[in-house]
RODODO-24051 format. One record per residue: x, z, y of N, C-alpha, C in turn. Coordinates in steps of 0.05 Angstrom, whole numbers, padded with zeros to 5 digits, always signed. Example, Ala and Ser with C-alpha at 12.3 -4.5 7.8 and 13.67 -1.06 7.14 Angstrom:
! RODODO-24051
+00264+00156-00114+00246+00156-00090+00264+00156-00066
+00257+00142-00045+00273+00143-00021+00258+00157+00001
! end
This chain:
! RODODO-24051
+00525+00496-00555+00499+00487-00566+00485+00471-00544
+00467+00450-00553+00450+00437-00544+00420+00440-00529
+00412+00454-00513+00376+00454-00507+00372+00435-00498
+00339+00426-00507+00324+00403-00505+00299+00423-00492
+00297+00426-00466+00277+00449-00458+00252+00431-00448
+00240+00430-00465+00212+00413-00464+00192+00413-00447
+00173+00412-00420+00149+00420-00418+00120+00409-00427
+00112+00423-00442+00078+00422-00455+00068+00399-00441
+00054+00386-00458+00032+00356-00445+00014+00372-00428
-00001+00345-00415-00021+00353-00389-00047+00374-00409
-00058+00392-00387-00078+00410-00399-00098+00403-00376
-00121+00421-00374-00146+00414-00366-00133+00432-00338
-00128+00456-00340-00120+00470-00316-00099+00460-00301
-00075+00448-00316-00060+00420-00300-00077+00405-00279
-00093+00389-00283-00110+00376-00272-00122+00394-00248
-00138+00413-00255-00142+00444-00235-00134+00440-00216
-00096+00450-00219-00084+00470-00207-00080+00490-00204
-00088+00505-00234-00085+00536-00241-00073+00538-00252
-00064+00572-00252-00043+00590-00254-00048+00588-00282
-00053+00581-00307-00060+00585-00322-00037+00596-00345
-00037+00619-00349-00020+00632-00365-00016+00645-00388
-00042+00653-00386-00056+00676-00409-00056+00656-00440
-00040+00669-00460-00050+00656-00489-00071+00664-00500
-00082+00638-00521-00071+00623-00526-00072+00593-00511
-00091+00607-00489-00092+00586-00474-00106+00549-00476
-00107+00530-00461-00128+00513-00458-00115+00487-00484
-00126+00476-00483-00113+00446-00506-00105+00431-00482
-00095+00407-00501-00087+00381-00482-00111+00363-00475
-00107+00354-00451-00123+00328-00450-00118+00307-00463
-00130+00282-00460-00133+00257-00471-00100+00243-00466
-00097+00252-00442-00069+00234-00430-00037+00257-00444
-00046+00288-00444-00033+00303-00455-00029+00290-00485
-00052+00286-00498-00037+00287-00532-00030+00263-00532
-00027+00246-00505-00012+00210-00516+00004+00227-00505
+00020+00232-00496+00043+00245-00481+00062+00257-00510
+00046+00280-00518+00059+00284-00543+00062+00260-00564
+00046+00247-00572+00052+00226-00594+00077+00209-00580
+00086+00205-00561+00104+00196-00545+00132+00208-00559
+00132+00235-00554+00159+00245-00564+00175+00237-00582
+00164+00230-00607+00179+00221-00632+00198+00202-00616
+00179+00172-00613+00194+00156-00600+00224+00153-00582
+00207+00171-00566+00222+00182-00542+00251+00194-00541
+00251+00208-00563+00275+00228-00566+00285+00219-00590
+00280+00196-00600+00292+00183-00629+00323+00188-00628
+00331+00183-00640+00371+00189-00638+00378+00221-00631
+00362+00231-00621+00368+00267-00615+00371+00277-00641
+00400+00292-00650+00398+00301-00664+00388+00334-00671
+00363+00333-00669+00358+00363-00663+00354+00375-00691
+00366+00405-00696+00368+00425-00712+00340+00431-00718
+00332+00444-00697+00305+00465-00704+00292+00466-00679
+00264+00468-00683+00238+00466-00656+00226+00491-00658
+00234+00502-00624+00212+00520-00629+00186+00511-00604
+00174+00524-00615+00144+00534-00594+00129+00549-00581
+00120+00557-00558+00110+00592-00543+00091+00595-00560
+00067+00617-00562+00049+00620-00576+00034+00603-00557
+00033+00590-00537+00005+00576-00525-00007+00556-00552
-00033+00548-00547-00034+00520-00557-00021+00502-00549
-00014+00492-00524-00019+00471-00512+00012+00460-00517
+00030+00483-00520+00052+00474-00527+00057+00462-00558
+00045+00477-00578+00044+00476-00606+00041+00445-00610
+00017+00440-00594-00002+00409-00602+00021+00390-00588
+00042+00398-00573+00058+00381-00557+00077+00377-00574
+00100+00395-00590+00111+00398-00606+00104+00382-00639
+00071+00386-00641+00072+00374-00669+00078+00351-00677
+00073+00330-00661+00084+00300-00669+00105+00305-00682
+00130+00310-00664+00149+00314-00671+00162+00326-00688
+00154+00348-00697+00162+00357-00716+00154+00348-00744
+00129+00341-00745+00118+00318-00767+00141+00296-00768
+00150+00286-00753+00167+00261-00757+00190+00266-00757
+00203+00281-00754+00233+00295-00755+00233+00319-00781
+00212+00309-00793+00206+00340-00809+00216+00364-00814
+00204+00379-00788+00212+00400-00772+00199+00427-00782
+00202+00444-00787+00189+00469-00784+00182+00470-00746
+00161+00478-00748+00156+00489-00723+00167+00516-00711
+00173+00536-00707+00186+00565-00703+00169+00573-00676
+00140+00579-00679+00141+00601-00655+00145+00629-00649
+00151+00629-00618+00161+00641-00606+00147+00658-00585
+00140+00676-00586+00129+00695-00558+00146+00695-00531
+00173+00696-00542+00193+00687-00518+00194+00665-00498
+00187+00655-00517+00186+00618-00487+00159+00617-00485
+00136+00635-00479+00116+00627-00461+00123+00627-00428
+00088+00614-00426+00103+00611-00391+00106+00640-00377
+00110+00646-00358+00116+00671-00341+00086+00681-00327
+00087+00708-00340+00058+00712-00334+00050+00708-00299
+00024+00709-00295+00025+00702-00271+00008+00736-00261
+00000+00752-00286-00011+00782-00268-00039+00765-00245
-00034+00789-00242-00068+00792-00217-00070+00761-00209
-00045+00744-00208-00057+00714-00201-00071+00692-00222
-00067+00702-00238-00079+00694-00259-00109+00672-00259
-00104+00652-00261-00139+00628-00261-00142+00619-00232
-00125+00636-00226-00121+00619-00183-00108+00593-00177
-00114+00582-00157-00100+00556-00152-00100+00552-00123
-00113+00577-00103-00110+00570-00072-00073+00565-00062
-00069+00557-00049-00045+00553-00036-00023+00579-00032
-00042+00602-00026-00025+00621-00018-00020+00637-00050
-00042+00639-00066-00030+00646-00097-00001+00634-00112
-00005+00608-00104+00012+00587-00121+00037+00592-00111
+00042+00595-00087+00063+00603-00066+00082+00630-00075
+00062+00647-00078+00079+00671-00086+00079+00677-00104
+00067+00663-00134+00073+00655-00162+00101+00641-00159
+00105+00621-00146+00138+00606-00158+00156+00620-00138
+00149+00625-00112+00167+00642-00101+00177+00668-00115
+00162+00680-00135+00175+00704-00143+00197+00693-00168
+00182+00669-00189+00207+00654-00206+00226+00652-00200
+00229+00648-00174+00254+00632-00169+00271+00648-00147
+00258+00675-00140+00278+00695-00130+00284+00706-00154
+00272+00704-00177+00286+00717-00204+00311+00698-00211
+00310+00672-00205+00328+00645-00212+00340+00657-00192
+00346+00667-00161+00370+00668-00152+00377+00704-00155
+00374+00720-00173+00378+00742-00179+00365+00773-00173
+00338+00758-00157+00328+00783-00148+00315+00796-00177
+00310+00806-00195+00314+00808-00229+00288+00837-00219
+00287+00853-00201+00270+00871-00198+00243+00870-00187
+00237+00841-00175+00219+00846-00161+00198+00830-00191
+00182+00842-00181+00156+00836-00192+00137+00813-00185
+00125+00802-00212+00100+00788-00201+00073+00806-00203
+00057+00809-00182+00040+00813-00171+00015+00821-00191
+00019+00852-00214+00010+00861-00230+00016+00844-00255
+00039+00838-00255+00057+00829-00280+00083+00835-00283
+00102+00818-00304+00129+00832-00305+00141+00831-00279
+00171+00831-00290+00194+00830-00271+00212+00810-00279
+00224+00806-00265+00251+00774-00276+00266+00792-00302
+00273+00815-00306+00288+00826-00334+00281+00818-00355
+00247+00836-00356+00230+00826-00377+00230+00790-00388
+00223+00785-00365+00219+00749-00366+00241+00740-00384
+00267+00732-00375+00284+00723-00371+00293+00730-00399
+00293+00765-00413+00292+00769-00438+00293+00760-00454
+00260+00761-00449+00247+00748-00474+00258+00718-00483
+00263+00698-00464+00271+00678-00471+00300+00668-00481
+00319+00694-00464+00345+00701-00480+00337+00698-00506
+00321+00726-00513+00326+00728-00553+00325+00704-00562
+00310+00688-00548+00301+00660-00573+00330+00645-00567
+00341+00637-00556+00359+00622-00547+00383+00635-00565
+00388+00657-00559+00403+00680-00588+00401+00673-00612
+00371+00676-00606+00365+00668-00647+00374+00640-00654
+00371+00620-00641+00384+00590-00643+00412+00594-00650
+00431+00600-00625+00460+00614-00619+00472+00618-00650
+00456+00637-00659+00464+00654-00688+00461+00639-00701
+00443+00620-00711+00437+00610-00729+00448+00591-00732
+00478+00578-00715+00495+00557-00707+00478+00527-00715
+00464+00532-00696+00443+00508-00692+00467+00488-00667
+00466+00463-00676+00475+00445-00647+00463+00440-00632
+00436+00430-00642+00408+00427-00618+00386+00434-00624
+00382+00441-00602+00353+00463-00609+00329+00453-00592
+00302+00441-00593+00285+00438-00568+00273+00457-00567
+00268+00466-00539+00246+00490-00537+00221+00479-00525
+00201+00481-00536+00177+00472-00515+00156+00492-00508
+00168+00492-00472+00158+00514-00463+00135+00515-00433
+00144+00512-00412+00119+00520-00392+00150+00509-00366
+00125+00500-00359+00143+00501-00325+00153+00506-00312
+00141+00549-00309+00162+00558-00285+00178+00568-00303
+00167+00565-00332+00196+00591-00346+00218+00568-00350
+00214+00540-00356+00232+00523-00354+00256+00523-00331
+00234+00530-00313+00250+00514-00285+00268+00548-00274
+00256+00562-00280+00264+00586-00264+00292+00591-00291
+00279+00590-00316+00310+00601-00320+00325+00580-00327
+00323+00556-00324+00357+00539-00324+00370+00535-00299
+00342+00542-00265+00358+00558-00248+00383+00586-00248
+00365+00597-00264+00384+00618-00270+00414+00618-00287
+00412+00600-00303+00425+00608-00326+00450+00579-00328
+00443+00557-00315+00457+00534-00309+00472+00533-00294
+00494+00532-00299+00513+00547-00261+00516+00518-00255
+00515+00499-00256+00507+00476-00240+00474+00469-00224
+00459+00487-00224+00438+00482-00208+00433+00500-00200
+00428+00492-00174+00420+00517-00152+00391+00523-00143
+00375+00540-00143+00359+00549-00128+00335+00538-00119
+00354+00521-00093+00339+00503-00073+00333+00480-00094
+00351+00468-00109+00348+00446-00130+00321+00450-00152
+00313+00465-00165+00301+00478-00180+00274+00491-00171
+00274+00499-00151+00252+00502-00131+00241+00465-00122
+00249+00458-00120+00246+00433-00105+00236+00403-00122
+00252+00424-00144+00256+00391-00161+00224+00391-00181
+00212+00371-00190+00187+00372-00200+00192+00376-00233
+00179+00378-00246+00180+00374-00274+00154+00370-00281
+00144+00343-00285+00124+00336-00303+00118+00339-00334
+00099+00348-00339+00079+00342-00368+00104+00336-00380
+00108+00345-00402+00125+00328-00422+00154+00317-00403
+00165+00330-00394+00202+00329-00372+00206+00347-00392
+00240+00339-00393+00259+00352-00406+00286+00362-00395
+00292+00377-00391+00312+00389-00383+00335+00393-00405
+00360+00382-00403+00376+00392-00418+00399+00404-00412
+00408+00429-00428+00430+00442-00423+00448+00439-00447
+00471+00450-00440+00491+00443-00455+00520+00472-00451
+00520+00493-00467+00539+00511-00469+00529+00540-00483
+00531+00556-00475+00530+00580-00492+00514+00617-00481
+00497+00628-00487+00494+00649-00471+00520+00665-00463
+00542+00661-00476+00563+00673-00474+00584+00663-00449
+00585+00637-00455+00603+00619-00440+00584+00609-00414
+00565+00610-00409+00538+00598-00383+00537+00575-00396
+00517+00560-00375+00499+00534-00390+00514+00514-00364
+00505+00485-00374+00510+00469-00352+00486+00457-00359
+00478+00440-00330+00447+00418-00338+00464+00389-00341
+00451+00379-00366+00461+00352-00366+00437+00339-00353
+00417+00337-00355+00403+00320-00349+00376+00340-00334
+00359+00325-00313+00339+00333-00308+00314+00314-00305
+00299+00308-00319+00283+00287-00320+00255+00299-00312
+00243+00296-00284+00217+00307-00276+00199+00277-00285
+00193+00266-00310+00169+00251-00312+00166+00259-00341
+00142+00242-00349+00132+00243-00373+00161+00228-00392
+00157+00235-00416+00184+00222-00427+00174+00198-00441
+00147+00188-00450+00127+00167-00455+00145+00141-00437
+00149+00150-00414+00148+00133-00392+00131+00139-00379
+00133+00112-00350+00115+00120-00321+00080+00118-00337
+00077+00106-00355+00045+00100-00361+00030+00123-00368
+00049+00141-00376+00042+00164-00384+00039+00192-00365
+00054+00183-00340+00055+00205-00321+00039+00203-00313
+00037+00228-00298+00008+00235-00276+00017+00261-00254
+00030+00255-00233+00047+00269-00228+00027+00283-00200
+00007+00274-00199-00016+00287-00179-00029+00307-00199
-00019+00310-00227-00037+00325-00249-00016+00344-00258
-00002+00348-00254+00020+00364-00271+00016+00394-00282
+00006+00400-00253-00010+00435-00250+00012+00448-00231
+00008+00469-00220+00026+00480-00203+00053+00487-00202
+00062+00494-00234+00084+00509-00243+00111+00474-00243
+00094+00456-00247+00113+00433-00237+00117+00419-00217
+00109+00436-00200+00113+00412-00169+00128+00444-00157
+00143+00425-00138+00163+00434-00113+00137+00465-00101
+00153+00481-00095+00146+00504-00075+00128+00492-00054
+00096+00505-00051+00079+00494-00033+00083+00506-00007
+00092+00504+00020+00096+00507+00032+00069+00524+00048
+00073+00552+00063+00036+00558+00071+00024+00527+00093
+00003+00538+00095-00009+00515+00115-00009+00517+00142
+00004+00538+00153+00010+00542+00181+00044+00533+00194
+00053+00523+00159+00078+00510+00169+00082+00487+00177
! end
């Protein structure tokens, strides 16, 4: 099977630099919903099966072009929201942001127990976004888009893509509206065909100083 793993247009807390996690969460901005009206275009020739969506807004409103023009059922999903962020929650200092993706992405290289910081654990996480990817699986869908959140993007096709590693995934950016695609089976592992960190509009549409935290590279502390 096919994933088309989407991330949500620009939001107001993008712009921030907050943790912003909690549903149903903020709308798109002005540059977000050209971002989404973008997609149809964008992804024309994809032959995709079925769309799903997290419960956020911000994803839904990203998703609807497209499914209007592919005449799509929408399918949301509680499973592909973003990864809670717990006690960090509406923060955006340096040292929050830090040990928000540092814990994603020790879940992407298997630490599966540790916790975020009065939230889940990588099991829980990682779960939830299994079932949905299952429910696709079963339903012998060939391609499926998911449009979902940043770190849950980035942390589990770290995990789950045995062609990307870690350091790659940590490092690598994913803008507003980037697509990630995989290609194989929960059963058989995934491979990444493609990793595209910009807007899929094109460059007119990026804003890659706006993205929000969960898409830029690991912030390094400030005494480094």
């Amino acid at each position: 099977m096919r994933l088309l793993l989407i991330r949500h247009g620009q939001t107001p807390s993008n712009i921030k630099g907050l943790l912003d996690t909690a549903v149903p969460g903020p709308e798109l901005t002005k540059l977000g919903r050209k971002q989404a009206r973008a997609l149809p275009k964008a992804l024309d020739g994809e032959p995709i099966d079925a769309l799903f969506a997290s419960t956020a807004i911000r994803t839904q409103l990203t998703a609807s072009p497209l499914a209007t023009g592919m005449q799509l059922d929408m399918e949301i999903r509680d499973g592909v929201k973003e990864i809670s962020a717990g006690q960090l929650e509406m923060l955006g200092d340096i040292e929050s942001v830090r040990t928000y993706m540092i814990t994603v992405f020790a879940w992407s290289g298997g630490e599966l127990d540790r916790r975020m910081p009065g939230g889940p654990d990588g099991h829980e996480t990682f779960g939830r976004f299994d079932e949905v990817v299952a429910e696709a699986e079963s339903a012998g869908l060939a391609t499926a888009a998911i449009f979902s959140h940043g770190a849950m993007i980035r942390s589990w096709a770290g995990a789950r893509a045995g062609n990307l590693s870690v350091p790659f995934v940590a490092r690598q950016i994913l803008s507003n509206t980037g697509v990630v695609v995989l290609e194989g089976s929960l059963a058989t592992g995934w491979r990444a065909l493609t990793w595209m960190g910009q807007a899929v509009g094109g460059a007119e549409l990026a804003d890659t100083l706006a993205d929000g935290p969960t898409g830029d590279p690991v912030p390094a502390r400030e005494d480094q």
